[in-house]
C-alpha atoms as a printed R data frame, in Angstrom:
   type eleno elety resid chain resno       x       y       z
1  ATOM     1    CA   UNK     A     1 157.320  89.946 145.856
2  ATOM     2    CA   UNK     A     2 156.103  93.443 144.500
3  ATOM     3    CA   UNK     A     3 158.575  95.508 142.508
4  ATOM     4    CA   UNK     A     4 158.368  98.018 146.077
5  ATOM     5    CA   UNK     A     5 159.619  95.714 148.413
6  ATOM     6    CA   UNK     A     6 163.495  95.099 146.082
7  ATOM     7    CA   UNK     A     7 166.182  97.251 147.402
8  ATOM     8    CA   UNK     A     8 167.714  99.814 144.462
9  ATOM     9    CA   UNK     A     9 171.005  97.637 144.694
10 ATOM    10    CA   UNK     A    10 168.865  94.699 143.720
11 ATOM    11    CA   UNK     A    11 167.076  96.470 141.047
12 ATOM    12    CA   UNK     A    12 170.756  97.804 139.792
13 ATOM    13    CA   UNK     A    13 171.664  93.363 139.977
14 ATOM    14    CA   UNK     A    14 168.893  92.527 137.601
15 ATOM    15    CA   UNK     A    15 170.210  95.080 134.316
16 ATOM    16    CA   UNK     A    16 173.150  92.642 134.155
17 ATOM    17    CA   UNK     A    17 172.020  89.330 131.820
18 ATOM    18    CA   UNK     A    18 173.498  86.779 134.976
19 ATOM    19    CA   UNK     A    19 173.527  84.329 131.495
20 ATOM    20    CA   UNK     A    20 175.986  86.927 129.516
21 ATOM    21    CA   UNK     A    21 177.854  87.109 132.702
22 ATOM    22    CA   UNK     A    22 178.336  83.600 133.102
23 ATOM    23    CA   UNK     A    23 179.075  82.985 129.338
24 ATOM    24    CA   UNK     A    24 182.153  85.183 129.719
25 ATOM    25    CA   UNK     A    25 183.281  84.063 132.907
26 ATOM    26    CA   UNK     A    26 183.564  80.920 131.474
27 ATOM    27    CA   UNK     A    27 185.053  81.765 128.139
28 ATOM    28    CA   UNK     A    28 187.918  83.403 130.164
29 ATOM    29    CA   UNK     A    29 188.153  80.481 132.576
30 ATOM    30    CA   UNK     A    30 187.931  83.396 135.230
31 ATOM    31    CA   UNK     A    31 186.504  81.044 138.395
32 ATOM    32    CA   UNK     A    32 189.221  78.186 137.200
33 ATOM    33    CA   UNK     A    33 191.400  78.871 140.348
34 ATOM    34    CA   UNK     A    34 188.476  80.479 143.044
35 ATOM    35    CA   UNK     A    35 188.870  79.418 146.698
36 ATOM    36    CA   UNK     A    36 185.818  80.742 148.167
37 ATOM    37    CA   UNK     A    37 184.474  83.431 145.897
38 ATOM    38    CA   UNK     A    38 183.591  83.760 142.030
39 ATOM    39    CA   UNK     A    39 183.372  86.331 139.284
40 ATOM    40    CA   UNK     A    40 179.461  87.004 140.271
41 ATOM    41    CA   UNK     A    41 179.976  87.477 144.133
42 ATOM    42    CA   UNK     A    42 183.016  89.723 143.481
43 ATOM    43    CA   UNK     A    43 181.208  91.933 141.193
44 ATOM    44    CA   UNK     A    44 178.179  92.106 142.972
45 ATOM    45    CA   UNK     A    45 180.873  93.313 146.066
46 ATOM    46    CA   UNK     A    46 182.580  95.761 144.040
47 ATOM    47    CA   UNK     A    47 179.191  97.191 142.823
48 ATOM    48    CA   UNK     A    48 177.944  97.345 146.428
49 ATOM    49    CA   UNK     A    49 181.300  99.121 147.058
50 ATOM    50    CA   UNK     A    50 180.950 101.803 144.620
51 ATOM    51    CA   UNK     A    51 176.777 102.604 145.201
52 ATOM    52    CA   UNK     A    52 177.771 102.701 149.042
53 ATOM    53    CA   UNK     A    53 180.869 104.920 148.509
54 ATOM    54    CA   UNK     A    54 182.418 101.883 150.748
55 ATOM    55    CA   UNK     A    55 186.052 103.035 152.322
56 ATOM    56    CA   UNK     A    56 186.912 100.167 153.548
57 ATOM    57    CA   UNK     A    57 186.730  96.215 153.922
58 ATOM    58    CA   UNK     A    58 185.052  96.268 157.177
59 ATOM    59    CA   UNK     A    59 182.446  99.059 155.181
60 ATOM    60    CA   UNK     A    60 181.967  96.557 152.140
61 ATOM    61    CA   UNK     A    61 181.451  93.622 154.837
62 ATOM    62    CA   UNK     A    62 179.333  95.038 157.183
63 ATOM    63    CA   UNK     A    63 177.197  96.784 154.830
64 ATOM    64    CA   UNK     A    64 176.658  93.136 153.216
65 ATOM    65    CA   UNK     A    65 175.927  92.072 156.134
66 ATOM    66    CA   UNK     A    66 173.402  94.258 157.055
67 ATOM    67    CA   UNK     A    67 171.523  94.318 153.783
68 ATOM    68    CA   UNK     A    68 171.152  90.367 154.099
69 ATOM    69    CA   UNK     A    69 169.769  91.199 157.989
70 ATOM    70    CA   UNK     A    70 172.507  89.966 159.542
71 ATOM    71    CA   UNK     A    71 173.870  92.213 162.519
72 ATOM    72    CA   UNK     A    72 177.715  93.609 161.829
73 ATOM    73    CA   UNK     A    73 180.300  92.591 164.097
């Protein structure tokens, strides 16, 4: 996939070292207790939030939503 075709928010996603992430996420047990979402999803939300200017849950969700191509409710 050309360098064109990856969304800025994606772009944004690949400055952070996923491995680094990962490496303290575990050192600070952070997913110990997760019931269906972890430290990367969460900050990959709350980034989305912030580049959107996201008001809202339904915002943050349906903006999600639509960058994966999936229609918002």
């Amino acid at each position: 996939m050309s360098q064109t075709n990856i969304s800025l928010f994606a772009q944004a996603l690949h400055l952070i070292d996923r491995n680094a992430f990962a490496k303290i996420v575990k050192e600070h047990d952070s997913d110990k207790h997760t019931k269906g979402i972890n430290s990367w999803t969460h900050l990959v939300t709350m980034l989305f939030m912030q580049f959107a200017g996201a008001t809202s849950l339904r915002d943050i969700s349906n903006g999600l939503r639509s960058a994966r191509g999936i229609s918002a409710i």
